[in-house]
C-alpha positions in Angstrom: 41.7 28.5 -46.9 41.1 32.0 -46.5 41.5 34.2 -50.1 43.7 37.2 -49.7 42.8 40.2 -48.8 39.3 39.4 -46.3 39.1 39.5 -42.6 38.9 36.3 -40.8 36.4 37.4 -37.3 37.3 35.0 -34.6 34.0 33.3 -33.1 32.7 35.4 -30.1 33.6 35.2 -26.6 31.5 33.7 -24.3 31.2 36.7 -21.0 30.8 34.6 -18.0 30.1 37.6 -15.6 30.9 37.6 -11.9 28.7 39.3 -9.7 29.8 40.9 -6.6 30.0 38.3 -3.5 30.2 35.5 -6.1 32.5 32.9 -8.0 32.2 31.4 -11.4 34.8 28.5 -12.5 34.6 27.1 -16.0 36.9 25.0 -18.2 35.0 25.8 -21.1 37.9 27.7 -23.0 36.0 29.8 -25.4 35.0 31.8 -22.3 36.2 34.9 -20.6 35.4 35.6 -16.8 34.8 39.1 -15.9 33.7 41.2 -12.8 33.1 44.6 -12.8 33.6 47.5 -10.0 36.3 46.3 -8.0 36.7 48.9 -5.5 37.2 47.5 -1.8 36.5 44.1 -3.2 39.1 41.6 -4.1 38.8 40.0 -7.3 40.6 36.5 -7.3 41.7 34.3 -10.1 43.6 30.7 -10.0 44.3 29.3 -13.4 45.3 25.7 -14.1 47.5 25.8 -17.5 47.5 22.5 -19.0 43.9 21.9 -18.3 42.6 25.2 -19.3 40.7 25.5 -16.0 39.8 29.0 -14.1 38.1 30.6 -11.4 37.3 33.9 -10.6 36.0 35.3 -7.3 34.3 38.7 -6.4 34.9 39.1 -2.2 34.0 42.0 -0.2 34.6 41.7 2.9 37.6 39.8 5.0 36.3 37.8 8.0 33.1 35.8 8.2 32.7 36.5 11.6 31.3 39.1 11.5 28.1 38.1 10.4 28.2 33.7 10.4 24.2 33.8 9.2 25.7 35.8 6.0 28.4 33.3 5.8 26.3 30.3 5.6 23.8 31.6 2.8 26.4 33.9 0.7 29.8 32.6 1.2 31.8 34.5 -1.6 31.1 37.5 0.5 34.0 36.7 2.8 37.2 36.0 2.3 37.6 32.9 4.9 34.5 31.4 3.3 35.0 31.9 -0.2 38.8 31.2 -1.1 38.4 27.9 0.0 35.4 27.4 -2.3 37.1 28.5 -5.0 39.8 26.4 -4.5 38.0 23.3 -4.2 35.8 24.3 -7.5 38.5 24.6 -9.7 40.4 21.1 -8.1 37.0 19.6 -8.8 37.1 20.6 -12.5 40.6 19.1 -12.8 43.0 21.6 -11.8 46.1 20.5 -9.9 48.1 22.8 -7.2 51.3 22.7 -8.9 50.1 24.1 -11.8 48.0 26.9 -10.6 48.7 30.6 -10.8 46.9 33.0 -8.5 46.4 36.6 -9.4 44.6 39.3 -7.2 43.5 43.2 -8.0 41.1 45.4 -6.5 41.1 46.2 -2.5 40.8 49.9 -3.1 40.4 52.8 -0.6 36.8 53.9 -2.2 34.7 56.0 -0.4 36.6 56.1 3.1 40.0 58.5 2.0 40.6 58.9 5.7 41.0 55.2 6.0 38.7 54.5 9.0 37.6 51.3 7.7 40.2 50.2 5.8 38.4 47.3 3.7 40.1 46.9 1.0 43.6 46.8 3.3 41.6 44.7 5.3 40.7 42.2 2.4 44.6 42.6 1.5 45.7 41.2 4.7 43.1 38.6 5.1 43.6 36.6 1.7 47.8 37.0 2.6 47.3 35.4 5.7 45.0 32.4 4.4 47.4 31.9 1.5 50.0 32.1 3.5 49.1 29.7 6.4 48.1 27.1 3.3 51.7 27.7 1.4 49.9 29.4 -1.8 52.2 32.2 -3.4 50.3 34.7 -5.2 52.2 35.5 -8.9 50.3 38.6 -9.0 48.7 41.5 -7.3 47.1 44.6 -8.6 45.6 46.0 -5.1 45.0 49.7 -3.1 44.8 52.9 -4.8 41.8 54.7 -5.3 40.5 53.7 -8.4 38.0 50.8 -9.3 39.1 47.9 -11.5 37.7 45.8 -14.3 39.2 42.5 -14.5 38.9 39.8 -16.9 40.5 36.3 -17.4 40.5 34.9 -20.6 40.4 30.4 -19.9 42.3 29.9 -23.3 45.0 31.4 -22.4 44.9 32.4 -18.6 45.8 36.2 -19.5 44.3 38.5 -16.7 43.2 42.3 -18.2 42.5 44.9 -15.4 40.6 48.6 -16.4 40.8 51.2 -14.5 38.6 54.4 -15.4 40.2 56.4 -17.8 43.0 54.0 -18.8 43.8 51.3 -21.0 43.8 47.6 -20.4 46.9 46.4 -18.7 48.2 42.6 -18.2 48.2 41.5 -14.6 
């Protein structure tokens, strides 16, 4: 029992960091999945409830055809590549489709205002269409603008956080 009056300090967090064109599943629930600098990047969640399983994916770019030798040794790079991946790590962990919810933020406009490349529309469009053709709904999206994103998942609960500069944490 704890006597009146003290704090009680929750154990630390375990930071599983995503790089950028990578993926990190766990179902180790005293850990929290974060990538930083979302800007044209997608960052992709799924979360399985019940068995407190989650993946998080850092994608920059939306078709694999563009470059199929970049495909084969980094596949988070690219949407078509790296969805499926992180579907079939968090299914291997125990997750089940019916329970998974999908949450998405980041495709920015960074660096290209005039929108001649259009990436992070681009990366919109791409992981719509692949969901979409495999009857995946997303629950959540937190896409365009022109601001970079943090985002976080925390695999007790399944809670996504998003930062943006200059602006508190927000739920997704």
């Amino acid at each position: 029992m704890t006597p009146i009056g003290k704090w009680v300090i929750p154990p630390p967090r375990k930071n599983l960091v995503v790089g950028v064109a990578d993926m990190v599943v766990s179902n180790d629930p005293s850990a929290e999945l974060v990538t930083y600098s979302l800007g044209s990047c997608l960052g992709i969640t799924l979360y399985d409830p019940e068995k407190k399983v989650g993946g998080l994916l850092h994608i920059m770019l939306p078709d694999s055809k563009i470059n199929a030798a970049k495909a084969m040794s980094a596949p988070f790079t690219f949407v078509d590549t790296g969805v499926p991946r992180l579907f079939q790590s968090v299914y291997n962990l125990g997750a089940e489709r019916c329970r998974l919810t999908i949450k998405v933020a980041g495709g920015a406009q960074l660096l290209d205002e005039k929108g001649v490349f259009n990436i992070g529309e681009r990366n919109q469009q791409s992981l719509r269409g692949l969901l979409a053709r495999n009857g995946y709904a997303v629950h959540a999206w937190d896409v365009g603008g022109l601001c970079s994103r943090t985002l976080r998942m925390d695999l007790t609960t399944g809670k996504i956080t998003v930062k943006t500069p200059g602006t508190n944490l927000y739920f997704l």
